[in-house]
C-alpha positions as CSV (number, residue, x, y, z in Angstrom):
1,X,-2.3,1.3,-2.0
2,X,1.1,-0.8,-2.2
3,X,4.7,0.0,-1.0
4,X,4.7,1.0,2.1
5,X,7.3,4.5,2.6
6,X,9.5,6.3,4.7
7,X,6.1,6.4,7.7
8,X,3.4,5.0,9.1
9,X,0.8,5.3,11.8
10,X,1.5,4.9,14.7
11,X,-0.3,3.5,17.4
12,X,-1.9,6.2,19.7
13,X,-1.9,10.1,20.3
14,X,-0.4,10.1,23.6
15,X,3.1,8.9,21.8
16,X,3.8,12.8,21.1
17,X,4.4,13.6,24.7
18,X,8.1,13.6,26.2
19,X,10.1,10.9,26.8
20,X,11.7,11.5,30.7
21,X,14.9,13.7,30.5
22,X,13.5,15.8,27.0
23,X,12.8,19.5,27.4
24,X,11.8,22.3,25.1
25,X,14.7,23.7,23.8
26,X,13.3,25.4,20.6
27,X,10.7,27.2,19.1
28,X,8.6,28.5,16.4
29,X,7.8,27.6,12.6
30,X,11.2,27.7,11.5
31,X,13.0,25.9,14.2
32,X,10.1,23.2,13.0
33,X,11.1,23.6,9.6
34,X,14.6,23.3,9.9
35,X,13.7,19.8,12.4
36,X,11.5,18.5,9.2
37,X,14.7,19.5,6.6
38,X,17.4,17.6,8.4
39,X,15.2,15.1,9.0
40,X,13.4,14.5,5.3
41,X,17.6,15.0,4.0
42,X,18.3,11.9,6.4
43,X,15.7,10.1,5.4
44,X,16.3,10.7,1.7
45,X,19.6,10.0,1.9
46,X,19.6,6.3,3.6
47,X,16.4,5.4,1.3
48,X,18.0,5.5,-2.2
49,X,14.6,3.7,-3.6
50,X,12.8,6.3,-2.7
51,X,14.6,9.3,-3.5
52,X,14.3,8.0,-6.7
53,X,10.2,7.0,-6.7
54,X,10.0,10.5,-5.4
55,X,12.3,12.2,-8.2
56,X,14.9,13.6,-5.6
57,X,17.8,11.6,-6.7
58,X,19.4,14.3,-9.1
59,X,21.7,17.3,-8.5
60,X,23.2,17.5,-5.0
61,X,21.6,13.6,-4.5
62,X,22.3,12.4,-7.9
63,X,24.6,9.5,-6.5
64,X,21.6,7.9,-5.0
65,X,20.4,6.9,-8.2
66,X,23.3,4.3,-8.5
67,X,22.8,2.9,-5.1
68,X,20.4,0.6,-3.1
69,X,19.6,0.7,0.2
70,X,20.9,-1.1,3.3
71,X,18.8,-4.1,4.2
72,X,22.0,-6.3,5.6
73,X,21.6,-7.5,9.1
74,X,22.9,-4.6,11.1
75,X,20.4,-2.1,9.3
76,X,17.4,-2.4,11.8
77,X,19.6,-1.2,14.7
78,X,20.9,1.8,12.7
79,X,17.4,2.8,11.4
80,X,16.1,2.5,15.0
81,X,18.8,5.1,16.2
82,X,18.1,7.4,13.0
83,X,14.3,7.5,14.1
84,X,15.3,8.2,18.1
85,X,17.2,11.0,16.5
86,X,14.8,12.3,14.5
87,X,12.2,12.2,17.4
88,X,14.7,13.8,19.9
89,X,14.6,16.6,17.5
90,X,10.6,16.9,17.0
91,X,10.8,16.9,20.8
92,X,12.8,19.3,21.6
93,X,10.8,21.8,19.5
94,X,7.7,23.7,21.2
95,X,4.4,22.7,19.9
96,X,2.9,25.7,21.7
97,X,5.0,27.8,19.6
98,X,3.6,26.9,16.9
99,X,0.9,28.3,14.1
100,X,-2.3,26.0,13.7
101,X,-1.0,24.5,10.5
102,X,2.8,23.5,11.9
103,X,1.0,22.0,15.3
104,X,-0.7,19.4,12.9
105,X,2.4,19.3,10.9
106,X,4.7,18.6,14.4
107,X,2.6,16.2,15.6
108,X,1.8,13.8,12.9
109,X,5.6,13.7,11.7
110,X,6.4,13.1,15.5
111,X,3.5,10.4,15.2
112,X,4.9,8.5,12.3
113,X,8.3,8.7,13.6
114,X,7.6,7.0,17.0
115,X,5.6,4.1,14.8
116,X,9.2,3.8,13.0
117,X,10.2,3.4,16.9
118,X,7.7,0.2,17.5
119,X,9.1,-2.6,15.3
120,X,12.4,-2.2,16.0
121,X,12.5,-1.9,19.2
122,X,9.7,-4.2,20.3
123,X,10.1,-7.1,18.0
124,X,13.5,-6.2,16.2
125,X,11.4,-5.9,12.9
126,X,11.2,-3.2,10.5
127,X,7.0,-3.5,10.8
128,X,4.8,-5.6,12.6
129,X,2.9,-5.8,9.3
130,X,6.0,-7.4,8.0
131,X,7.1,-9.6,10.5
132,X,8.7,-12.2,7.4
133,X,12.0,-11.1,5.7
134,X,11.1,-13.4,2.6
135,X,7.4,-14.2,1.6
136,X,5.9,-14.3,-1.7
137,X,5.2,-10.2,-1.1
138,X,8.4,-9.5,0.6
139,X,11.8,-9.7,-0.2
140,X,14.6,-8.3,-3.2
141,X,13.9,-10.8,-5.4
142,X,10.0,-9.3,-5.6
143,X,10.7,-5.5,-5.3
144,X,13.9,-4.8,-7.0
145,X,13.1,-6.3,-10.7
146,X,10.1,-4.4,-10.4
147,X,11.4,-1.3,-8.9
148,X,14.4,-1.0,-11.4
149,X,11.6,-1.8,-14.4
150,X,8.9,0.9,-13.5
151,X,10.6,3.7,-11.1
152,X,14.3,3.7,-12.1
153,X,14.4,6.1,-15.1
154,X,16.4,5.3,-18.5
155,X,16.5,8.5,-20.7
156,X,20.1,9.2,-20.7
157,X,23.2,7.6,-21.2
158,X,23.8,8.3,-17.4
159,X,20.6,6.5,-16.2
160,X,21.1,3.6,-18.0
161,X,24.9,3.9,-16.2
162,X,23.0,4.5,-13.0
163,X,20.8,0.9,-14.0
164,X,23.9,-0.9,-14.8
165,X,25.5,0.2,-10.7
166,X,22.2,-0.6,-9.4
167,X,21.9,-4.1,-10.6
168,X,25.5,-4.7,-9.9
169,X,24.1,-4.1,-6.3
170,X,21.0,-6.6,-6.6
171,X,23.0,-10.0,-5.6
172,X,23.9,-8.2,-2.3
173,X,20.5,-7.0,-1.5
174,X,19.2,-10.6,-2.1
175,X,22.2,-12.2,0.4
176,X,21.5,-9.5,2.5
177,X,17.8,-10.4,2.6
178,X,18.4,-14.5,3.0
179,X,21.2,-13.5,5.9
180,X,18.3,-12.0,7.9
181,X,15.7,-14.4,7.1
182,X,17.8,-17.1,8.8
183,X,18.3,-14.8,11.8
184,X,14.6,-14.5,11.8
185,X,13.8,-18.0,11.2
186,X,16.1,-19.2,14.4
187,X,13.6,-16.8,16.2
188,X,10.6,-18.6,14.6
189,X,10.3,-15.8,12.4
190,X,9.2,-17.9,9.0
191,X,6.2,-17.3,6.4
192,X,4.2,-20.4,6.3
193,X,4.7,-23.3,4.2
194,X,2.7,-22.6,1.7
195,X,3.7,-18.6,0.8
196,X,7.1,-19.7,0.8
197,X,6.5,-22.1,-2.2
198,X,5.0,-19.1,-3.5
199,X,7.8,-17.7,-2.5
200,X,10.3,-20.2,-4.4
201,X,7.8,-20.3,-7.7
202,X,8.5,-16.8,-8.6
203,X,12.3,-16.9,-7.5
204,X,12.2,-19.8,-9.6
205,X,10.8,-17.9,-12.4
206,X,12.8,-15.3,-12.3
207,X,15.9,-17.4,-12.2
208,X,14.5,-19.5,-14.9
209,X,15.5,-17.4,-18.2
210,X,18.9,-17.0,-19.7
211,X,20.9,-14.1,-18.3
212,X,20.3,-12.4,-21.4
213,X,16.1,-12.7,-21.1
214,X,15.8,-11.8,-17.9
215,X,13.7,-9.5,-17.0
216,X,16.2,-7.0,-15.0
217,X,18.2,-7.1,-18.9
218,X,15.3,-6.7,-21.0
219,X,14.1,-3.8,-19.2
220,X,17.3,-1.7,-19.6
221,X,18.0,-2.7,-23.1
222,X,14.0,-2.1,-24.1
223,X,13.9,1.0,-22.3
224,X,17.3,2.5,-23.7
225,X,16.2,1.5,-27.3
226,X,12.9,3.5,-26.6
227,X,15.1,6.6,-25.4
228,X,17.6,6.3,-28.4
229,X,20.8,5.2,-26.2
230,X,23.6,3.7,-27.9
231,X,25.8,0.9,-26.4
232,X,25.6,-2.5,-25.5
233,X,23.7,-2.4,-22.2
234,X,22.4,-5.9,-23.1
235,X,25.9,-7.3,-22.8
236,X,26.9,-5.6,-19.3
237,X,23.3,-6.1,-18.2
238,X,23.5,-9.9,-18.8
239,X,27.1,-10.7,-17.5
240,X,25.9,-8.7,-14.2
241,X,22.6,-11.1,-14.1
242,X,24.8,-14.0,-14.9
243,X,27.6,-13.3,-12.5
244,X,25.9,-11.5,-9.3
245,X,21.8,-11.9,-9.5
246,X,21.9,-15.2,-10.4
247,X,24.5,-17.0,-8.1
248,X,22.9,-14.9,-5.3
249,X,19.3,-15.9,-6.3
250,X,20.5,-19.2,-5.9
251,X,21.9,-19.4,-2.6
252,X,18.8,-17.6,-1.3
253,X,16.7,-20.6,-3.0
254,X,18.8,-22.7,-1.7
255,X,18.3,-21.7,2.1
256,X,14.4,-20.9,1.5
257,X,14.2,-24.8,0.2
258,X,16.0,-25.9,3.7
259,X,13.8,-23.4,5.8
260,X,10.8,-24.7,4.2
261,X,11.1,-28.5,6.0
262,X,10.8,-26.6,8.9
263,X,8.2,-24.3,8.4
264,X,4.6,-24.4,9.8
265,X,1.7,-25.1,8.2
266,X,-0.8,-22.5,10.1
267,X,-1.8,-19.5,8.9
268,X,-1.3,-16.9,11.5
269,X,0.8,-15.5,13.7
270,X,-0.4,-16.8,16.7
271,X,1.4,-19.3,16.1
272,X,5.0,-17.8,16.4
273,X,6.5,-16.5,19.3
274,X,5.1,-13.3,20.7
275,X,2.6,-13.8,17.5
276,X,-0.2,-12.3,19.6
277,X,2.1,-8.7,20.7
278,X,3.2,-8.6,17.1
279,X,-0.6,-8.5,15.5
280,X,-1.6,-6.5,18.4
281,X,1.1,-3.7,17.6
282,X,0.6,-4.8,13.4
283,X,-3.5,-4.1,13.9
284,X,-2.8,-0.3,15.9
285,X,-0.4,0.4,13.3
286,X,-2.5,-0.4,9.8
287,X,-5.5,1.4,11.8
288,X,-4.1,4.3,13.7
289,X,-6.7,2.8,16.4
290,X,-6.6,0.8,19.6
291,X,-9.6,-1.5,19.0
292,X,-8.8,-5.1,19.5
293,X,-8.7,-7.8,17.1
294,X,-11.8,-9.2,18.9
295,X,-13.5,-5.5,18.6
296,X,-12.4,-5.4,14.6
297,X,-13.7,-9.0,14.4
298,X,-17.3,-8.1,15.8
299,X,-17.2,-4.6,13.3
300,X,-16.8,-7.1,10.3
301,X,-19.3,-9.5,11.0
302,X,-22.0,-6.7,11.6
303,X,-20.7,-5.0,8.2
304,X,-20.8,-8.6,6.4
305,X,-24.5,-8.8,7.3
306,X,-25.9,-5.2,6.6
307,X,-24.1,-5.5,3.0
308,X,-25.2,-8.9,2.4
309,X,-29.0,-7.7,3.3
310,X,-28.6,-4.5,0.1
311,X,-27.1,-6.9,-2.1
312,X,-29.7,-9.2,-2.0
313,X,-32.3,-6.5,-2.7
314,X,-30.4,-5.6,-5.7
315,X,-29.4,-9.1,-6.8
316,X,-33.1,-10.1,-6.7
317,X,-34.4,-7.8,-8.8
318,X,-32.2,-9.0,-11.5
319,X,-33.7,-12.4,-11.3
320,X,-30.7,-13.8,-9.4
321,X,-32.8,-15.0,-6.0
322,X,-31.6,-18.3,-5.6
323,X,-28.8,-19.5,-2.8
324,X,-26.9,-17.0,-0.9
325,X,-25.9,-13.4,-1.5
326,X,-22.3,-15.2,-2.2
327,X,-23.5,-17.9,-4.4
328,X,-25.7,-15.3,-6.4
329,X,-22.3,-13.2,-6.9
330,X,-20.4,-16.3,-8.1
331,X,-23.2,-17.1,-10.5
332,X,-22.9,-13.5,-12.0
333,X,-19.4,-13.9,-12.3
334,X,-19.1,-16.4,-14.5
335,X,-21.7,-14.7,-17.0
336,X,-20.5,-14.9,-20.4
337,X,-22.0,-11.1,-20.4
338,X,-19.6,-10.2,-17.8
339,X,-16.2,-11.4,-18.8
340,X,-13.5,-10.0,-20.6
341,X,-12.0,-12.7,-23.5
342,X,-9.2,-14.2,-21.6
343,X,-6.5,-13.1,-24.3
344,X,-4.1,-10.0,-25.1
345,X,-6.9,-8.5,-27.0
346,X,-9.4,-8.9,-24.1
347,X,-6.5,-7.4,-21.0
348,X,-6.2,-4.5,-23.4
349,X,-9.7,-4.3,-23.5
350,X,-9.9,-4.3,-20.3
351,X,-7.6,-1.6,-19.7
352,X,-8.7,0.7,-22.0
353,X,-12.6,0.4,-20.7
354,X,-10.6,1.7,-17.0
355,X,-9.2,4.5,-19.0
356,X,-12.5,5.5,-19.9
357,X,-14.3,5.3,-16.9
358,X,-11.5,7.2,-15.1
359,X,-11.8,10.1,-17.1
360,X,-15.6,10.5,-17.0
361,X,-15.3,10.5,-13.7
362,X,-12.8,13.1,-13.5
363,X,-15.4,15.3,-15.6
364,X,-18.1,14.9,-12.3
365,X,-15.4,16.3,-10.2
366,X,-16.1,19.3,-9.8
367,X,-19.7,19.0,-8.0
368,X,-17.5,17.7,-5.2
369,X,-14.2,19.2,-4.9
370,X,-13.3,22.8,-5.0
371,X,-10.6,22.5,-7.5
372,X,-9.7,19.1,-7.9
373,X,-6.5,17.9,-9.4
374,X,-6.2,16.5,-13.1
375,X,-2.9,14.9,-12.7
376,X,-1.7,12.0,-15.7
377,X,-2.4,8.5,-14.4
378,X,-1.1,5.3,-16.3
379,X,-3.1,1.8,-15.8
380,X,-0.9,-1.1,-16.7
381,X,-1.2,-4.5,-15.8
382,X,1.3,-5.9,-13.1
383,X,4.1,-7.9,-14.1
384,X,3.3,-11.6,-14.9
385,X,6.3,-12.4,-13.7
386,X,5.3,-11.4,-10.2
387,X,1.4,-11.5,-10.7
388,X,1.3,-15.1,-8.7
389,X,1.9,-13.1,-5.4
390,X,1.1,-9.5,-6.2
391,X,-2.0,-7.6,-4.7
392,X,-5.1,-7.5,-7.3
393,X,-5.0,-3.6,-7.6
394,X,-2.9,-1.2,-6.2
395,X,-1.3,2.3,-6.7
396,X,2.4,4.3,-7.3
397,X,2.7,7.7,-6.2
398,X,3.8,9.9,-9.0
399,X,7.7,11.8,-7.7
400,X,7.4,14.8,-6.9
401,X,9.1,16.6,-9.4
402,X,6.4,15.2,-11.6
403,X,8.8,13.5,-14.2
404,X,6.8,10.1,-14.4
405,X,2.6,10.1,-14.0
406,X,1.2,8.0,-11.4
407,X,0.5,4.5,-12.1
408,X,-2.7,2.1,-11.3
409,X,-1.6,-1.4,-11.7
410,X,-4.4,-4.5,-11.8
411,X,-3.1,-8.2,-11.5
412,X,-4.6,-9.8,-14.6
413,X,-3.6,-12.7,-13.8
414,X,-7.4,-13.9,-14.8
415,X,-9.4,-11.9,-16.2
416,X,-12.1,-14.0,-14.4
417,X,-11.2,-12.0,-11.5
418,X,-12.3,-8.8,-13.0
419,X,-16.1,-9.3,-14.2
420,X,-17.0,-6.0,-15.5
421,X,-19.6,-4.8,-13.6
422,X,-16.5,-5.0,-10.4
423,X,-14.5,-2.4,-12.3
424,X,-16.3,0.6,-12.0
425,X,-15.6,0.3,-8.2
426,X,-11.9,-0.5,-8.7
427,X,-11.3,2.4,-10.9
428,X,-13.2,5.0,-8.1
429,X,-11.0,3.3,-5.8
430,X,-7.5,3.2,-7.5
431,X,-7.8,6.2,-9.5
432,X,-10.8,9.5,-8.8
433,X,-11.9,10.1,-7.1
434,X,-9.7,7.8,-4.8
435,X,-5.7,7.2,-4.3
436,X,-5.2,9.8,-7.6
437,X,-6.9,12.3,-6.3
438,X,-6.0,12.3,-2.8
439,X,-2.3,11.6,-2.9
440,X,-2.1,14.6,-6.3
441,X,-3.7,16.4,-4.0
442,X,-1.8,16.1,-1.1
443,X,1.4,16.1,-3.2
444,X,0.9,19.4,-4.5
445,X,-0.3,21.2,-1.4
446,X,1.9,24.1,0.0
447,X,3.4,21.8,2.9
448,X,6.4,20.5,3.4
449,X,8.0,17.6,1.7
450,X,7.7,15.2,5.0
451,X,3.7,16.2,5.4
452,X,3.2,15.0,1.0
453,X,4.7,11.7,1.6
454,X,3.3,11.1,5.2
455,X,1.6,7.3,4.5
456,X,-1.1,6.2,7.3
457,X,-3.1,3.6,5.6
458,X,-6.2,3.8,7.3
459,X,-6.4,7.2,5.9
460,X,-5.7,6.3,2.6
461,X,-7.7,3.2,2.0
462,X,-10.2,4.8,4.3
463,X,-10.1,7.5,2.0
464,X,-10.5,5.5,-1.2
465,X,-13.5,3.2,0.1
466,X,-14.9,6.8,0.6
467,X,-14.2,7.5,-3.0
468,X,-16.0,4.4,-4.0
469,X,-19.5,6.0,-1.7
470,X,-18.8,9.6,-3.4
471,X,-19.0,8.2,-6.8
472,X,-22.7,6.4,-6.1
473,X,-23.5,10.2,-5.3
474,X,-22.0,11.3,-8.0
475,X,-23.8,8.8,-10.5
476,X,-20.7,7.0,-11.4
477,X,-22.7,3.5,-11.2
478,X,-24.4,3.5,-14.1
479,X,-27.0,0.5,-13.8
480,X,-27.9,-1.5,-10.6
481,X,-25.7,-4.3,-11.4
482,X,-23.1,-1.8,-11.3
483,X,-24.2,-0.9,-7.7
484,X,-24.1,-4.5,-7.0
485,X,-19.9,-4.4,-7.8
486,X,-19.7,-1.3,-5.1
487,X,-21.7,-3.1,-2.5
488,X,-19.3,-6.1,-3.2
489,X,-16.0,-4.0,-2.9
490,X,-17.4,-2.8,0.7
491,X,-18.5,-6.2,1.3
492,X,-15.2,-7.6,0.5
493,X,-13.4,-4.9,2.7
494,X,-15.6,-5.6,5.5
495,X,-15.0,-9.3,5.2
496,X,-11.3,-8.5,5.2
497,X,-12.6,-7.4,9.1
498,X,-12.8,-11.1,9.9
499,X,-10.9,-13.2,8.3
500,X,-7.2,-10.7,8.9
501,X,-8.5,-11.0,12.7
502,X,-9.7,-14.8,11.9
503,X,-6.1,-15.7,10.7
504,X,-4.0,-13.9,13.4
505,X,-6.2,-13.9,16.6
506,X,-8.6,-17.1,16.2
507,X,-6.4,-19.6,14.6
508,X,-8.4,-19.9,11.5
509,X,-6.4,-21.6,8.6
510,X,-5.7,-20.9,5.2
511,X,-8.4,-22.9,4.2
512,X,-11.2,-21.6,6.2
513,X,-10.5,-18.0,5.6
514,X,-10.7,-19.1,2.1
515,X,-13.9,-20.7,2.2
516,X,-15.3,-17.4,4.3
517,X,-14.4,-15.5,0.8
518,X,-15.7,-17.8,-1.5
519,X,-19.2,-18.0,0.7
520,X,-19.6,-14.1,1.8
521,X,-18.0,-12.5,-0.9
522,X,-18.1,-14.2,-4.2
523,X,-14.9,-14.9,-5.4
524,X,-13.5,-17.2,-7.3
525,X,-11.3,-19.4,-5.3
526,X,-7.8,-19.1,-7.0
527,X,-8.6,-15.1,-6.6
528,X,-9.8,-15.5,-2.8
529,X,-6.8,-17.8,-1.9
530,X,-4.7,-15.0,-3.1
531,X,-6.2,-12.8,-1.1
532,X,-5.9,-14.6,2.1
533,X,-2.0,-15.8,1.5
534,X,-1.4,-12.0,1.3
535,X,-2.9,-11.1,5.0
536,X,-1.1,-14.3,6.0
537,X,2.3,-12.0,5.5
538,X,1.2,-8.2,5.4
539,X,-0.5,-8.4,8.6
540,X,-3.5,-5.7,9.8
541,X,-3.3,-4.4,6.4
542,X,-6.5,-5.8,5.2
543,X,-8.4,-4.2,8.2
544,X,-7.1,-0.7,7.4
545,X,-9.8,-0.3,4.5
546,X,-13.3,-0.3,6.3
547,X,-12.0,0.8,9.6
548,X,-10.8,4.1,7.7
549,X,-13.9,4.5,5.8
550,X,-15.9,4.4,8.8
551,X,-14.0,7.3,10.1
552,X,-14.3,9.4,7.2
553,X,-18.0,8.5,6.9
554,X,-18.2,9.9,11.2
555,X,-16.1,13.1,10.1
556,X,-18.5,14.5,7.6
557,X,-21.1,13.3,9.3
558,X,-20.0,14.9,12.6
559,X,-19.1,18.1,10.3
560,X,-22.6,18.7,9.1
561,X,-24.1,18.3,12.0
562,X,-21.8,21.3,13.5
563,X,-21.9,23.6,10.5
564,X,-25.7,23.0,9.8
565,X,-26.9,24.5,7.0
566,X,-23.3,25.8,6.4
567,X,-21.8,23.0,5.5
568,X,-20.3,23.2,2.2
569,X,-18.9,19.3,0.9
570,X,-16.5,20.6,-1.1
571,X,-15.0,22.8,1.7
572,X,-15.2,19.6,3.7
573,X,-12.9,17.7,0.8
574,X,-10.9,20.6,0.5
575,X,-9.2,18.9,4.3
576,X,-7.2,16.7,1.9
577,X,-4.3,19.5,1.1
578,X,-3.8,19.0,4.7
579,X,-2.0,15.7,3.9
580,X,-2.7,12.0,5.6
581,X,-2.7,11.4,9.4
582,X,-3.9,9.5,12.0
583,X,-8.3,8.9,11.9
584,X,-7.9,10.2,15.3
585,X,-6.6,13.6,14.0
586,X,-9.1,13.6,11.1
587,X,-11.9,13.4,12.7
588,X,-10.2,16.4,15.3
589,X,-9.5,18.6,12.3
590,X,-12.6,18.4,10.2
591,X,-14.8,18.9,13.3
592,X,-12.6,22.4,13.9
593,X,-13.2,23.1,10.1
594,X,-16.8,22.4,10.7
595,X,-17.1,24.7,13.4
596,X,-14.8,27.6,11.8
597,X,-17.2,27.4,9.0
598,X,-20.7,27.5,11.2
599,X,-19.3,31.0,13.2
């Protein structure tokens, strides 16, 4: 899953209770609704980007389509008193006045909003996962070319206006961004050395066409061709580029170039003030758990050696028995057998065989899940332009008005990273019975606006990795080698475990983290390096995956052994149109579920 909304876990269940001086001063299911209205309208309101990703930028809120938000050095402290008021109004509401369904609803808002709480006022950070204003994953240079390209609509003349305010606003958003990132930096607050020249490679890419190529113009003038527009949006597209982006993108390379000769070498964030607070906080909030990095550290090692044991069952009976379960995954890598040609001809492909594979999966639903959804889902590659430090797979949301499908983008950067018997997994995971099919789910469930959006990612990545296990039952792994690419997604998840805990809470570097990939998991170096840059700056992240599975793997388990011969798994699925929350309150709710069922 990839860019991170509106709410996240937060860090344990006991942040629900009152703050000294609250009180209950309303009650009942509309008081609660009314609470989650003014506060979903706030939200909405000072998140233009996302009213827009979630097709709520029209009518009454059709000015937010011409705006970006406010990311300018005052921002944090306004955001932090938005989310006080928001929780002062969750609080003041009665939970015991509630029915079942707007308890749950009450208190994992009210846990999301009092994990909007932590960074600010802990750390003065928008996220511990985050705790870098300007990395090769972080920044408006990164999000906004690729956010105006595949969220921002152009079918009328009035979008393509809406395109042209929007990117009048880009320059700001990128001073606004290198204005904080010196703030931060005089805190010791600075991505390592080497994701900053990441960082300055793809600024310096996108700086490096004309105004006219660039692109934040080629989009709008490509995309309002497509739609039949008339009027030169190339023009006003590339004197805004030329004039505002580009003078901005420059002073912001500029100041990362002179905060770079200053900027550590070490990969984690031990080795920044409060590092060990920070990834403490970063670790409960990717997790919705309190186990400690040295806890998560000793789960991943003990996962790293039970997967590596069934992989080398199956890798030895297809003749691969020589050298470790890593080296015999390299080796099948680089068969000819395996590999996509490493042209346009072979990414398309590529693409099309996910296509296929999607939607024969989609036709096993139904053993599984009482009525699952069959909502349109685009795969596209991910931008070259920001493919150098983009995740290898990850998944947009479709709005909720429906007016754009959902999209699964794969970095294909190499094709090399994708031998084909890894792609059945990927597809399970990114599309159904994974993200797709949860978050369609959830999206069209009868709950309120605040409870479709609600983002924990231990839940979702837990619930994906799930995905990957239901599909080996449902005989989406065609031949044992295929089996061996599922085994390897786990395995890679679980060594995730301890190399993210590794980097921040051990002081391993760059390079040994890398090496663990290469050795445990298989990868090809360029694709493990990647992998490991990315945890260096979206901290706890990578831990989310496997510590999420493992709950939704003790919930069903926990449910059948309550409901006996009663248990029904697509009743036990059917707990998805309650929305995401904390693990804690998963594993709460399908045990109640369980025993509803059994009486």
């Amino acid at each position: 899953m990839h860019r991170r909304q509106f709410i996240a876990g937060s860090t344990a269940a006991a942040t629900v209770a009152l703050l000294p001086g609250e009180a209950f001063a309303q009650k009942g299911d509309a008081a609660l609704t009314a609470a989650f209205d003014t506060i979903f309208a706030d939200t909405v309101q000072n998140a233009p980007e996302l009213a827009t990703s979630l097709g709520l930028d029209k009518g009454a809120n059709a000015g937010l389509r011409r705006k970006l938000g406010d990311g300018g050095p005052g921002a944090l402290a306004k955001d932090l008193a938005r989310a006080r008021g928001h929780r002062a109004r969750l609080t003041r509401i009665n939970p015991a006045s509630l029915s079942a369904q707007a308890k749950i609803d009450r208190e994992v808002v009210l846990y999301s909003v009092d994990q909007a709480i932590v960074g600010p006022e802990r750390f003065g950070l928008g996220s511990p996962q985050q705790p870098y204003r300007i990395s090769q994953q972080d920044g408006a240079y990164f999000s906004l070319p690729d956010f105006l390209d595949t969220t921002h609509p152009i079918a009328t003349a009035d979008d393509a206006s809406a395109y042209l305010d929007r990117l009048a606003l880009v320059g700001r958003a990128l001073d606004d961004d290198t204005a904080v990132q010196r703030e931060q930096a005089a805190k010791g607050r600075l991505a390592p050395d080497f994701c900053l020249d990441l960082a300055l490679a793809q600024m310096t890419k996108l700086r490096g066409a004309s105004p006219a190529d660039n692109g934040l113009t080629r989009s709008l003038v490509t995309r309002a061709r497509e739609a039949k527009l008339t009027g030169d949006y190339g023009t006003r597209a590339a004197r805004l580029v030329e004039q505002t982006v580009y003078p901005a993108l420059d002073r912001q390379i500029a100041a990362v170039r002179q905060l770079r000769t200053k900027a550590r070498s070490t990969a984690g964030l031990q080795a920044i003030p409060g590092g060990d607070a920070i990834y403490a906080a970063a670790l409960a909030q990717a997790t919705t758990t309190n186990f400690t990095p040295a806890e998560v550290h000793r789960m991943g090692l003990e996962q790293v050696a039970d997967l590596s044991a069934q992989l080398d069952t199956i890798l030895r009976g297809q003749g691969l028995t020589q050298g470790s379960v890593g080296a015999r995954l390299a080796q099948l890598n680089k068969s000819p057998a395996q590999l996509y040609p490493d042209t346009d001809a072979g990414r398309a492909a590529l693409l099309a065989s996910l296509n296929t594979g999607n939607r024969a999966m989609q036709n096993r639903l139904a053993k599984a899940f009482s009525n699952a959804p069959d909502a349109p889902l685009e795969i596209r590659r991910v931008a070259p332009a920001i493919q150098d430090g983009a995740s290898n797979g990850y998944y947009y949301r479709a709005p909720l008005d429906g007016s754009r499908p959902a999209i699964y983008w794969i970095n294909l950067k190499s094709v090399a990273d994708w031998p084909k018997y890894s792609l059945p997994a990927l597809t399970y995971h990114e599309g159904v019975p994974g993200h797709h099919l949860q978050i369609s789910t959830a999206q069209r469930a009868a709950t309120h606006p605040l409870r479709k959006i609600a983002f924990f990612n231990a839940y979702l990545e837990g619930w994906a990795l799930y995905a990957e296990q239901l599909a080996d039952e449902l005989g989406g792994f065609a031949s044992p080698i295929e089996r061996a690419g599922y085994l390897q997604s786990f395995l890679f998840r679980a060594a995730r475990l301890v190399v993210d805990t590794g980097i921040h809470a051990q002081g391993w570097s760059r390079e040994k983290a890398t090496q663990y990939f290469v050795d445990t998991v298989g990868f090809a170096r360029p694709r493990a390096q990647r992998e490991i840059e990315r945890y260096c700056v979206l901290v706890g992240q990578a831990c989310s995956y496997k510590i999420g599975h493992a709950s939704w793997l003790r919930a069903r388990a926990e449910a059948q052994a309550i409901a006996g011969n009663k248990f029904d798994l697509k009743q036990f699925h059917d707990v998805l149109e309650a929305g995401a929350m904390p693990l804690v309150m998963l594993e709460r709710l399908t045990a109640e579920r369980a025993r509803t069922a059994r009486a």
